[in-house]
N, C-alpha and C positions, 0 to 999 in steps of 0.2 A: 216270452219265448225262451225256451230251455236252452246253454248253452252249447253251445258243438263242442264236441270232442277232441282234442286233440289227435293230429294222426301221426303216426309212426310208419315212414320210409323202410320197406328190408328189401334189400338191393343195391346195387346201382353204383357205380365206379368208385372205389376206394371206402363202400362202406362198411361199416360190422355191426354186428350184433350188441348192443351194451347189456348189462343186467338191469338197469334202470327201465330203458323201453320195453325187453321182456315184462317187467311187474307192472306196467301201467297197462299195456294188452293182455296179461292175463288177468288184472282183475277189472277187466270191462273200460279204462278212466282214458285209455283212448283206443283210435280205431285203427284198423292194420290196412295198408297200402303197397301193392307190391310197383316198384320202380320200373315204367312204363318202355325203359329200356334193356332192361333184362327181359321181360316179356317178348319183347322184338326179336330176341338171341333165343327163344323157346322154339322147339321143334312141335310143331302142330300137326304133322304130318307123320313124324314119328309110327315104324311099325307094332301093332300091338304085339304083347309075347302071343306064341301058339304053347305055350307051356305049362303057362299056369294054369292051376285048375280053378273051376268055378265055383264047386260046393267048399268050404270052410265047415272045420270041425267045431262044435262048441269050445268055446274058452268063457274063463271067469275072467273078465279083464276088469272088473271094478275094487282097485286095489291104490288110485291116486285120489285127491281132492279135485273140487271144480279146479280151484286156482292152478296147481299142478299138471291137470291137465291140460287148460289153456296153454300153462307154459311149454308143457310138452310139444303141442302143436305150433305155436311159432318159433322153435328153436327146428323144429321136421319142414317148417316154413321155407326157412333161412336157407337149410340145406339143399332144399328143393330147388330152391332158385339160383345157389350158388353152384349147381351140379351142369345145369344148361342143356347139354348134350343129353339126346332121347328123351327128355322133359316136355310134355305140352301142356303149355299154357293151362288148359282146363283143370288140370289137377291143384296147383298154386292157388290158383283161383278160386279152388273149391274150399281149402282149407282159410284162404281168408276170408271168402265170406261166412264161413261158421264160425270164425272169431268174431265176426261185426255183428252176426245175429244176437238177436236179446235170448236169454230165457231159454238156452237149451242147454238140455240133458246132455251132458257131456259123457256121465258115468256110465254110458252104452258103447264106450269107445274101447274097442279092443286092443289090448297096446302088445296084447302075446304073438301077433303075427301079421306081416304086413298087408297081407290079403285080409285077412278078419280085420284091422285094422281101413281098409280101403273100403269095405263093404259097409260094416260100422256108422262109418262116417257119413258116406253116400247115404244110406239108411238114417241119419239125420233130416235128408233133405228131398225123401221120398224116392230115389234113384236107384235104381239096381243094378250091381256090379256088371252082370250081362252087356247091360248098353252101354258101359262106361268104358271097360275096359284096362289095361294095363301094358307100357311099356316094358322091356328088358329093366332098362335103366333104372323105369321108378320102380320098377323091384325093388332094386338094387339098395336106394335112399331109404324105402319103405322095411328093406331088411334092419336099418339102422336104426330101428324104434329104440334099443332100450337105450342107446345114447344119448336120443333124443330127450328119452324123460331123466336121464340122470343130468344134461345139462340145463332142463329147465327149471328142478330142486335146485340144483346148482345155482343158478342165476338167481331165483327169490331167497336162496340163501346169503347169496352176496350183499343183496341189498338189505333185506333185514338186518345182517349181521353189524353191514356197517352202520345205520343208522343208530343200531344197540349201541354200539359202542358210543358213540358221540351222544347220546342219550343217557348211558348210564354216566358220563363225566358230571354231566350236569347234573344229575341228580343226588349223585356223591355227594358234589358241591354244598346242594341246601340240607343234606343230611348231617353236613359237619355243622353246622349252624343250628341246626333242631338239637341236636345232639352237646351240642357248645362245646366242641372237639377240640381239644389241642391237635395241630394240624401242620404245629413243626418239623414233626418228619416227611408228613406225606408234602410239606412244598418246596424241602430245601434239598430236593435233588438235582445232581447238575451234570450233563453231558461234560466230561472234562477232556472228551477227547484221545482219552489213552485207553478206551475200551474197560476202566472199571464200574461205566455206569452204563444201560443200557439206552440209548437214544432214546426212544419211546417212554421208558419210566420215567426220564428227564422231560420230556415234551406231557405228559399226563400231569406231572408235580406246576410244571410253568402254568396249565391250564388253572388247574387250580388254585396257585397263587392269585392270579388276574381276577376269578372270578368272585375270593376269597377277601381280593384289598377293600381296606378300610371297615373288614367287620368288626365290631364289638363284641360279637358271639360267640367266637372262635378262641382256641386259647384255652381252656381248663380244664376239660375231662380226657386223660388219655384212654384210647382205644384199639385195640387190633384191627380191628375191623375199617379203621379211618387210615390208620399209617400203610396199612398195606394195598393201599388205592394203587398207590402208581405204580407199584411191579404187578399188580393182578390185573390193572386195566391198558398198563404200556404190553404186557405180553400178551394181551386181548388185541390191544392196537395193531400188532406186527402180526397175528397170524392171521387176521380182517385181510390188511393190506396182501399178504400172500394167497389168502381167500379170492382176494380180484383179482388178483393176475391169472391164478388157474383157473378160474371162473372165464374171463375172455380166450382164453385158447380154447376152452372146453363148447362155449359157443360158436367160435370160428371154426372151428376143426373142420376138417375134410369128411368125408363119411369111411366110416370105418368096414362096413358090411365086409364077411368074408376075411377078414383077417383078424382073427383070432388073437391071433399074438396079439397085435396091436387096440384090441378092444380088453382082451384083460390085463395090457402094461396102463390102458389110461384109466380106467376103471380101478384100478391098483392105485395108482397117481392121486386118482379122488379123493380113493380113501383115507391115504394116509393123510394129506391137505386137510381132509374135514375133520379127520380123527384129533386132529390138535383144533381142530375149532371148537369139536364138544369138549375135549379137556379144559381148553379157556372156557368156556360157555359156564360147565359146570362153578371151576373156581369163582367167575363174576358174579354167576346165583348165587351162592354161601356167600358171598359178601355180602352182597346187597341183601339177602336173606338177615345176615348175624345184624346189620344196621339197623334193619326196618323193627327185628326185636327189640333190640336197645332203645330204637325212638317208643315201642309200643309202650316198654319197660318204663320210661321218663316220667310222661304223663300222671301230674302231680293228683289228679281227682281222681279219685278210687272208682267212681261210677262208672268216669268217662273211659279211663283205662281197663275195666273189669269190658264194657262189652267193643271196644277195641279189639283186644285182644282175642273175644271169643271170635269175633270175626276175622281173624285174622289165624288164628289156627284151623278157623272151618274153610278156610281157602288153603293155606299150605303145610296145614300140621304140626306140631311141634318139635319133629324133627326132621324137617325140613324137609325137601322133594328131588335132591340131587346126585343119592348117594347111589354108588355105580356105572355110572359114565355108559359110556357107549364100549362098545368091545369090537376090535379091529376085523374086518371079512375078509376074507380069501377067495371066495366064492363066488363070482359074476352073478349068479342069480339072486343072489343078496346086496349089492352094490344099492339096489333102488330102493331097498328096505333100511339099507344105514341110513344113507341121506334123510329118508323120511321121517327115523328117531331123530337124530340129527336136529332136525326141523322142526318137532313138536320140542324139543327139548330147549332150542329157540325160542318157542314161543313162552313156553313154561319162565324163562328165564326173565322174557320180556314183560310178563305180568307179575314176574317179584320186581324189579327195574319199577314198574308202574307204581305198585303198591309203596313201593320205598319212597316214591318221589310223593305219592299220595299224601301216608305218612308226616313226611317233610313239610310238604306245604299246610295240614291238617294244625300242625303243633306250631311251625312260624305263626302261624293266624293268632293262634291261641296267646303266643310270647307277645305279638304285638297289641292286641285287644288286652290282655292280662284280666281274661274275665276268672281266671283261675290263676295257681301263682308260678304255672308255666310249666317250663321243663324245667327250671332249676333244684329245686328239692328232689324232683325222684331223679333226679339224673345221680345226685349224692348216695344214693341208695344202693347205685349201681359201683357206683365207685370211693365208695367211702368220702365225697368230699360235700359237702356244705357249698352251692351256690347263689343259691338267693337271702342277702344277707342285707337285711333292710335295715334300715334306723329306727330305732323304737317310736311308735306314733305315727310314720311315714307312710301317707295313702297314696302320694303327686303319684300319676302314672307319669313313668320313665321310655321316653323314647327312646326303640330300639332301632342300633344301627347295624346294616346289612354290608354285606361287601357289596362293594360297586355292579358287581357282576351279578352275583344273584338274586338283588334288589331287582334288577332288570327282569331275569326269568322267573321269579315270582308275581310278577307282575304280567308278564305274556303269557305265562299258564293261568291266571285267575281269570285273567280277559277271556281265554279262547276255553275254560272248562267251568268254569263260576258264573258265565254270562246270562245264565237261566235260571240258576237257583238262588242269585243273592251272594253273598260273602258271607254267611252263614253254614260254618260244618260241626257245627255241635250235634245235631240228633244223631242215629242208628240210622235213619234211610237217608240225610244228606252228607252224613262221611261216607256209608255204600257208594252213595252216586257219584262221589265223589271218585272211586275207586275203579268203578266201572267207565268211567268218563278219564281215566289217565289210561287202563286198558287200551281203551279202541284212540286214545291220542298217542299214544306211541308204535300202532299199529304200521309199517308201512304202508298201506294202503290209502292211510289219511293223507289227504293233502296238506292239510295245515301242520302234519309232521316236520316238512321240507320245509316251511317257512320259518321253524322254529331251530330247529336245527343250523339253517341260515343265520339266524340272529347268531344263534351260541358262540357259530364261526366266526361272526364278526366284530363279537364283544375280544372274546380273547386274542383276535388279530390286531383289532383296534384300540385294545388298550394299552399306556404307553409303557403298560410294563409289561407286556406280552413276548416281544421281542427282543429280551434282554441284550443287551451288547454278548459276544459270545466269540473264543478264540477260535481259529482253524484247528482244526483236527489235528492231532500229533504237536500240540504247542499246550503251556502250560502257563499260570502267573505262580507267582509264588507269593507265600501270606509273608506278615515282617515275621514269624516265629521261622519260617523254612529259612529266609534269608537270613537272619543271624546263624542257622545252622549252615548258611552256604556261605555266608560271609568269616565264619570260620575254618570252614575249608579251603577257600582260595587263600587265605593268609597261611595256614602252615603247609599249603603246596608251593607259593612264592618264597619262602623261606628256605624251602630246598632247594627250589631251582637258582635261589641267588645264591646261598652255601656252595655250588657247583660250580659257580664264575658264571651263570646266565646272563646275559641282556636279554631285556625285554625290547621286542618287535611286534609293531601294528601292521596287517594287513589290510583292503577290503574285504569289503563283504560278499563284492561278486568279482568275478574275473575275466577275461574274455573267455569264450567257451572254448574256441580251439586250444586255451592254455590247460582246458582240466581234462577235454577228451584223451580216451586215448591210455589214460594212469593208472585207472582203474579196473580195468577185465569185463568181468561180464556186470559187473556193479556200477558199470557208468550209465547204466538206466534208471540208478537213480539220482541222478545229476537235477537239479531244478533249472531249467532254463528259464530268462525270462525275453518277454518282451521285448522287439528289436524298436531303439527309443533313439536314434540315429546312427543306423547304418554299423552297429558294432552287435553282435551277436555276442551276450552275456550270460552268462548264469551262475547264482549262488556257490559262494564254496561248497566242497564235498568235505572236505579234511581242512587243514591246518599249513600240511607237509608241503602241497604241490605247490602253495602258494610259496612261504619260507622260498624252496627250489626255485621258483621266478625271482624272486626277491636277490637272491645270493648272485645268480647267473647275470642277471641283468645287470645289477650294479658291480659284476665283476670284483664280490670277494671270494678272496682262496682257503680264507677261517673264520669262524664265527661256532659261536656260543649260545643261541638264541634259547628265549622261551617266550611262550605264549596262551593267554588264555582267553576263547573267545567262541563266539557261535557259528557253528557251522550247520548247514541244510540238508536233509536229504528226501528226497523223496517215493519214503519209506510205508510200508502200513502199519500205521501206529496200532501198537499194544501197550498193556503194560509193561511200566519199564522200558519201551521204545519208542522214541520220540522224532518226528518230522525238524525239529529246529534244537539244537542243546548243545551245551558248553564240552567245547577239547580243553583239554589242559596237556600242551607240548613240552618238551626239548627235544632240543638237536644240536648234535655235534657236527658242522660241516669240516673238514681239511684234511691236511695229508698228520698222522699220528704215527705212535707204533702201535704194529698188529693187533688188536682186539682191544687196545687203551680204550678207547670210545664206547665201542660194543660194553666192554664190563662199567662203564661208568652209568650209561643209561638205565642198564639192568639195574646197577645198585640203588640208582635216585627212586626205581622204582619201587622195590623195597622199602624204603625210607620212608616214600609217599604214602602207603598202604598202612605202613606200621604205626605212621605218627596219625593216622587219621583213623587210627584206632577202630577198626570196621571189623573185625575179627582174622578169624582166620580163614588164607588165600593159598593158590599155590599158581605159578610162573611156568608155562608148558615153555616148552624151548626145541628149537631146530634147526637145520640151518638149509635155504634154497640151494646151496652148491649138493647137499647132500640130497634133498629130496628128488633135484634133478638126474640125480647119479643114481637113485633108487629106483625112477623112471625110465631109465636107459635101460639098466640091468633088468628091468622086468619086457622089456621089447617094447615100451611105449614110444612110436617118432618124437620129433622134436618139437613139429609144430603145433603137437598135441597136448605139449606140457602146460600148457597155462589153465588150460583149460580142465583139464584130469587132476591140477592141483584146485581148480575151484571147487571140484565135486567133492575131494581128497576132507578141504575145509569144512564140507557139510557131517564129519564125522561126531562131531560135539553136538549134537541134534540129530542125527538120523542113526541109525543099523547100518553096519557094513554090507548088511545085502540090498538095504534101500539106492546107498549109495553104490555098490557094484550094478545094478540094475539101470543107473541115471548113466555108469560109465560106457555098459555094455549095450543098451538098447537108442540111447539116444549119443553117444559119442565115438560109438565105433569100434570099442575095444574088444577082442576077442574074451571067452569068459576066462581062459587059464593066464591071460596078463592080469585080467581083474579079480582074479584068486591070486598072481604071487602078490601083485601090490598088497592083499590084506594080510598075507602070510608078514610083512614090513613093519604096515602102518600100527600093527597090535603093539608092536613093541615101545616101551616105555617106562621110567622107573627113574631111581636116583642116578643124575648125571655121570658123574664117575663110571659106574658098574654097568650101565649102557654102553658108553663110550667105548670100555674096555672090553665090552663082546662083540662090539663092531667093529673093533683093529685085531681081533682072534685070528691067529694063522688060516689062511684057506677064504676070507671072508669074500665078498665077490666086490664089496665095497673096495678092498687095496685097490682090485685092476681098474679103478676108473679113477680117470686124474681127477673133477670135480670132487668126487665127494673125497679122495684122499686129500688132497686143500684142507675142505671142510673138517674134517676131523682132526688135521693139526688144529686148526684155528680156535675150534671148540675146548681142546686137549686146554691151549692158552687161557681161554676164558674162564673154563671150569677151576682150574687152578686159580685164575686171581678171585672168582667169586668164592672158593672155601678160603680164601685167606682174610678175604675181608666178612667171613663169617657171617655170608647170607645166602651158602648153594644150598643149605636146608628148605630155601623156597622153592627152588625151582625143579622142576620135573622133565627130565627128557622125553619126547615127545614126538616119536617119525611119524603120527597124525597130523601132526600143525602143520597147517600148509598156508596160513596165509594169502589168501588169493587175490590180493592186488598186484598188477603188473610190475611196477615196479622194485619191491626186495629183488637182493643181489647176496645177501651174506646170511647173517643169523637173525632170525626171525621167534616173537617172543606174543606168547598171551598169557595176560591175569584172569585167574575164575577164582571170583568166590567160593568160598566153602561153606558157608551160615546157610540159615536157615531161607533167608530171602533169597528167591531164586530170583536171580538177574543177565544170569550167562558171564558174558567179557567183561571186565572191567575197565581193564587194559591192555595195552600191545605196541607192538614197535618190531622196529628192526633195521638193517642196515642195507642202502639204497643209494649204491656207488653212483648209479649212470642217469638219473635222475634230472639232476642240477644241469648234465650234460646236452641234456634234451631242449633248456632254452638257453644255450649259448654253443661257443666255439671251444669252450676247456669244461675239463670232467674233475667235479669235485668231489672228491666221498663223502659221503654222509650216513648218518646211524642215527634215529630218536626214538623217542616213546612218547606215546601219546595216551592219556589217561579219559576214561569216559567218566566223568564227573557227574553227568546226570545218574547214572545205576549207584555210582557212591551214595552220591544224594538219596537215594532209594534204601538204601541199606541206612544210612546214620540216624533218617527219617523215622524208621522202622526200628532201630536203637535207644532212640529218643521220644519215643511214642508217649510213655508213660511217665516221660518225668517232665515239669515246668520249663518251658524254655523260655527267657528272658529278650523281648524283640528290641530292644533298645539298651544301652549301656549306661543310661541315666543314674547319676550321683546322687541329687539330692533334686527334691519338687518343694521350689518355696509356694507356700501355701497363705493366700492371703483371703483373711476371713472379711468380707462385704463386698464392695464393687469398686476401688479401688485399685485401679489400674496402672495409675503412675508411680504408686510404691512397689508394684509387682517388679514393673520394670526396673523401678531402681533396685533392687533386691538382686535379681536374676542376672543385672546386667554384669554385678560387683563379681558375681560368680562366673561368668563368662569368659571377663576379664583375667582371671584368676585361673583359665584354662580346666575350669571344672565343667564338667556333663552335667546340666540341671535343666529344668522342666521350671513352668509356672500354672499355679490355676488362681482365678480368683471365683470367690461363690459363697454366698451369705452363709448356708447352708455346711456345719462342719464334716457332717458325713460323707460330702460329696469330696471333700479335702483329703480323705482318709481312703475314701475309694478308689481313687484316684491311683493314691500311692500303690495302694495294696494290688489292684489288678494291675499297675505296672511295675509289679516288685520293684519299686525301687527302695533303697537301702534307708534313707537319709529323707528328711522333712524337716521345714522350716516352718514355723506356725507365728502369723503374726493377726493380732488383731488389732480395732480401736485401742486396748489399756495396753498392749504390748508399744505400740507406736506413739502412746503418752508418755509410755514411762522411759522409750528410747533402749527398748529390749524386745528380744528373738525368743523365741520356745525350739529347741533343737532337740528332733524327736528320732529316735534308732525306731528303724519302723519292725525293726526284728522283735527285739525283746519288749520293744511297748514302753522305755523309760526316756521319758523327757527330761532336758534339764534348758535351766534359762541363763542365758547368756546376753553380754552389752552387746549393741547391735552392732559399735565399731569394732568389734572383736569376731563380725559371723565368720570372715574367710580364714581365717588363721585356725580358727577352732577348728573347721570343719577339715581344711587338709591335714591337721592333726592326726582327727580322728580317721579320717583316710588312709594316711598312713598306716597308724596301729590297726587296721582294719586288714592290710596287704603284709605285715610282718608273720 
């Protein structure tokens, strides 16, 4: 007894459309069922139109395939019975049982008008439109034909496409191993979280690795066409995924009939969604294309490779089948003609996909049988290098090892496409068959596609290195080479702040929450709260500052000096250079001083910090909140709109003044001629002094407001001690800087790099009287800077790119030749003791002694063997210049901090 059919539900409380059940109703594999309670909700009594007419003009309506056609009609299905209202029952009805009938002529179906369309159909099933009749409504649906057929391309494209992709991964796969691919680049890419990699190129490289562990085969021939796997199939992956989601709206959708606008806005939508699907499309052909040559190219027997090849240019030519893409439409009457190229071009892609994986499995056969002497000779041929490199005389066949992963799918395609012919693909018609039987197995329509595809998923899900350990997004680890570059920079930023009279102060890591609300402006949405874990509502620090501020008030000091270097959280959207979790590096000066003492000392340390960490060159914006408020008054801004117009004020270092006039005037209320004087203000900027002195100019409008006249004494003060202590050449006056955390009260400062690494801020600060005030009963002044340590990192990293960086400080590597483990220790211990930096290795093997050293520059080698340990003597080896000399063994440590010494003179 023949199996029954699966059936497919359209209708019925909360359901949709998928692209999957569309392809198994249109190509026959199951049968269509309309939901017995949508039925119920049809109008059967419904009046017919008196409008329409009966005779139907000729049309040429055979312009889809069977398949497409089917699809066409269960997406007009869908609609029908999602529409309700003036719908009877009989018409739903009729469309699915001509999807359940076998063996009809579909290409009779008029899809140019809904009436030719209605008649058409009926005409199927011997009925003539006269008796049948037509509501208003199913007009209406039946106007909607061409969306109907553009989402039912649509939906076999979904599914096809994605199946492709997940097929070509795996087929890559056994092609780097036909091929004997070095495959270093295409596995070591890695989501790092900062947006330098892209997710999906990272997730196609992890695929690969998995499927790749523990080959033998992999490793020696570099290739374009292999490394560039996982940016040509992760951006296939991403615009699939985007491919499904407009693909289900484009099957749910409403019926469009009669609104124009809105059939050529989504019909536009289509096009651009597919137009990058053919783009990728093309690129994965050419890959898979430029592979499949290179394995045809390997094949070391000239026989076998001469009618390969001819076969393989009389299916796709020699220059290939991809060149010119698809070209973007404008024009709704072409919308159902893109998709269609579209779709062959799909197909076209999916029979290089085949033939590569053919290919693939053609040549593995061959590598593992060794009826011939593989792929490794002509693989040399292609790349200048020599692989199969036997011992003279040597016949033993050498067992070949697979990676874990595509030993597996080597073996699921020879079961389900070799199960008839033998595991023989030597002749001309059984690598054909061969070719043609990978064809119709990667067809969606096959069944045993899904099964296969299944495994793939659960090889690389379930292998244990599928799912690498992997950071949150916007966090970083750092190698030892970064960290000795950042363990230099926290040591000459500690040196300044101790030079200062710093102490050092520990905070937490989180806070109560009501301590940080409230600090920050419109930036306390990015505060990380967490979890209430009894009864106290917490969240990550944002800053450094607010804490310090709790710290001082609560323990009721009236001075302090503090510095601080530690991680703070925000929750941010990481980019490059922008980080969800990274290191502040603080000071602050809390108490009562004289006037701008404090203010200029932070500036200076900051300078200091910059200069001595040698990053290049920076410049210090500077400003002061008494002044920017006094420049908000003068232009007519109220008062309780200043914090707010100073955040936008902030967006000036990244945005247009008319981006930001626009953010002030449309979303904050301000008239256009106060957000024309503010910019007529904020322009202004330049060397300290020469600023300062054309904003105390007779007539200025700055004198009449007492805030900002404060502020430009105070500035007057600062500026003056910064050129005396000959560092106001840094700093730039700046009526832009706005600062927009709630708290500043005085002078307010940012650092910007000026190199070539674009990174933004580096640093900032400023002074933050009432603060401290906020958690206690007394008001303490305060003023600090706060350095963003990670964008330095960014820059030094980018400094130090090119030259060696030494991850450890190691003195000398005593080096013991055998296995020998109790002299190692006695050896390393005498040095330890002796407060020297040394290493040990012990290993029979002298190279490994020497390698040792050499990949971990270290300076200094001790070499001892069996005859050195009889005779009661060292070999002490300068690993620079390469000259040893031998020395008494009770003499190593003296010698060596000697030579240490004269090494630091």
């Amino acid at each position: 007894m023949a199996e029954r059919a699966p059936i497919v539900t359209i209708g019925g409380k909360g359901s949709s459309l998928s692209s999957s059940s569309l392809l198994s109703i249109a190509n026959s594999t199951s049968l269509v069922k309309i939901d017995s309670s949508i039925l119920d909700k049809l109008s059967p009594n419904a009046p017919l139109s008196s409008t329409a007419p009966l005779a139907q003009p000729d049309t040429n309506p055979s312009f889809l395939t069977l398949e497409q056609s089917r699809a066409a009609l269960v997406v007009l299905l869908s609609k029908l019975v999602s529409s309700t209202k003036g719908i009877r029952p009989v018409l739903p009805n009729l469309i699915a049982e001509t999807l359940n009938r076998e063996n009809l002529d579909l290409g009779v179906l008029d899809w140019g008008s809904g009436l030719g369309f209605l008649e058409s159909v009926l005409g199927l099933s011997g009925v003539g439109i006269e008796g049948f009749g037509v509501t208003d409504e199913e007009l209406g649906v039946l106007g909607d034909l061409k969306n109907a057929v553009l989402g039912g391309i649509c939906g076999l494209l979904d599914c096809s496409a994605s199946a492709l992709s997940r097929a070509a991964d795996a087929v890559a796969a056994l092609s780097c191993e036909a091929l004997r691919a070095d495959v270093s680049n295409a596995v070591n890419v890695v989501d790092s979280g900062d947006g330098s990699a892209a997710k999906d190129d990272a997730a196609v490289a992890s695929d690969l690795k998995v499927l790749l562990l523990g080959s033998k085969l992999v490793g020696r021939v570099k290739a374009d066409a292999v490394s560039e796997i996982p940016e040509v199939h992760g951006s296939f992956r991403e615009v699939v995924r985007f491919v499904h989601s407009r693909t289900r709206v484009e099957l749910n959708c409403g019926v469009r009939v009669g609104k124009w606008e809105s059939v050529l806005k989504g019909g536009k939508a289509l096009v651009t969604t597919f137009a990058s699907l053919a783009q990728n499309l093309q690129f994965v052909g050419e890959g898979s294309l430029r592979r499949a040559k290179l394995i045809c190219n390997s094949i070391d027997d000239a026989r076998t490779r001469s009618w390969v090849l001819e076969l393989f240019d009389k299916n796709f030519g020699s220059s290939g089948c991809f060149h010119g893409g698809l070209e973007m439409v404008s024009d709704p009457a072409l919308f159902v003609n893109f998709l269609g190229e579209t779709y062959k071009l799909l197909v076209r892609v999916r029979n290089v996909v085949a033939w590569e994986g053919a290919l693939a499995l053609f040549v593995l056969e061959r590598i593992d049988g060794e009826k011939d002497k593989a792929v490794g000779g002509a693989v040399s041929k292609i790349n200048g290098e020599t692989l199969n490199v036997e011992k003279k005389g040597e016949k033993k066949k050498k067992k070949v090892v697979m990676g874990k992963g595509t030993a597996v799918l080597r073996q699921v395609i020879k079961d389900r496409l070799l199960k008839e012919g033998g595991e023989s693909t030597d002749s001309f018609e059984e690598f054909n068959q061969l070719t043609l039987n990978f064809s119709s197995f990667f067809d969606p329509k096959n069944v045993e596609l899904d099964e296969f595809l299944k495994q793939v998923k659960e090889i690389v899900e379930s292998n244990e290195t599928r799912r690498l350990p992997k950071i949150p997004k916007g966090t970083r680890d750092f190698s030892k080479e970064q960290m000795a570059i950042r363990e230099r920079a926290f040591s000459i930023i500690t040196q300044v702040f101790k030079r200062h009279g710093g102490s050092a102060l520990d905070t937490p890591a989180f806070e109560l929450r009501e301590t940080l609300m409230g600090k920050y402006g419109e930036d306390s949405k990015l505060i990380y709260d967490l979890a209430d874990q009894g009864g106290e509502l917490c969240s990550l620090r944002y800053d450094l500052t607010v804490p310090f501020a709790r710290h001082v008030a609560m323990n009721g000091i009236t001075s302090f000096k503090r510095y601080q270097i530690d991680k703070v959280h925000r929750r941010d959207n990481p980019s490059k250079g922008r980080f969800r979790e990274f290191y502040q590096c603080d000071f602050d000066i809390a108490g009562q001083f004289e006037t701008m003492g404090p203010d200029f000392e932070v500036v200076k340390i900051l300078t200091e910090l910059l200069d001595e960490l040698d990053i290049g060159d920076y410049e210090i914006k500077l400003n002061h909140r008494k002044l920017l408020d006094g420049m908000l008054e003068i232009c007519g801004v109220s008062a309780e709109k200043f914090r707010t117009i100073c955040s936008s004020i902030d967006k000036l270092d990244k945005q247009s003044f008319e981006e930001v006039k626009k953010e002030m005037v449309e979303e904050k209320g301000l008239t256009v001629e106060i957000a024309d004087k503010i910019g007529n203000f904020v322009k202004k900027r330049g060397a300290p002094l020469s600023i300062l002195s054309e904003l105390r100019q007779e007539g200025s409008e700055f004198l009449n407001n007492s805030g900002s006249t404060l502020a430009l004494k105070e500035l007057e003060i600062l500026f003056k001690a910064l050129e005396k202590s000959k560092c106001i050449h840094r700093v730039v006056f700046d009526l832009s800087l706005a600062r927009g955390l709630d708290y500043y009260t005085g002078m307010i400062f940012e650092a910007v790099f000026k190199g070539a690494t674009q990174v933004g801020s580096i640093a900032a600060g400023g002074r933050y009287d009432n603060l401290i005030g906020m958690f206690g009963t007394k008001q303490v002044p305060a003023v600090g800077v706060s350095l963003g340590i990670e964008r330095v990192f960014t820059i030094m990293e980018q400094l130090h790119q090119d030259k060696a960086i030494r991850a450890t400080e190691t003195q000398v590597l005593v080096g013991v030749l055998g296995d020998d483990l109790s002299l190692a220790a006695e050896l390393v211990n005498e040095l330890w003791s002796a407060k020297l930096k040394a290493e040990y290795i012990v290993n029979k093997r002298i190279m490994k002694l020497f390698d040792r050293a050499t990949e971990s520059r270290i300076p200094w080698m001790v070499l001892v063997g069996e005859k050195e340990q009889n005779e009661g003597i060292v070999k002490l080896r300068n690993m620079e210049t390469k000259e040893e000399v031998v020395i008494q063994r009770n003499s190593l440590v003296e010698e060596l901090q000697r030579r240490l010494r004269e090494t630091l003179m």
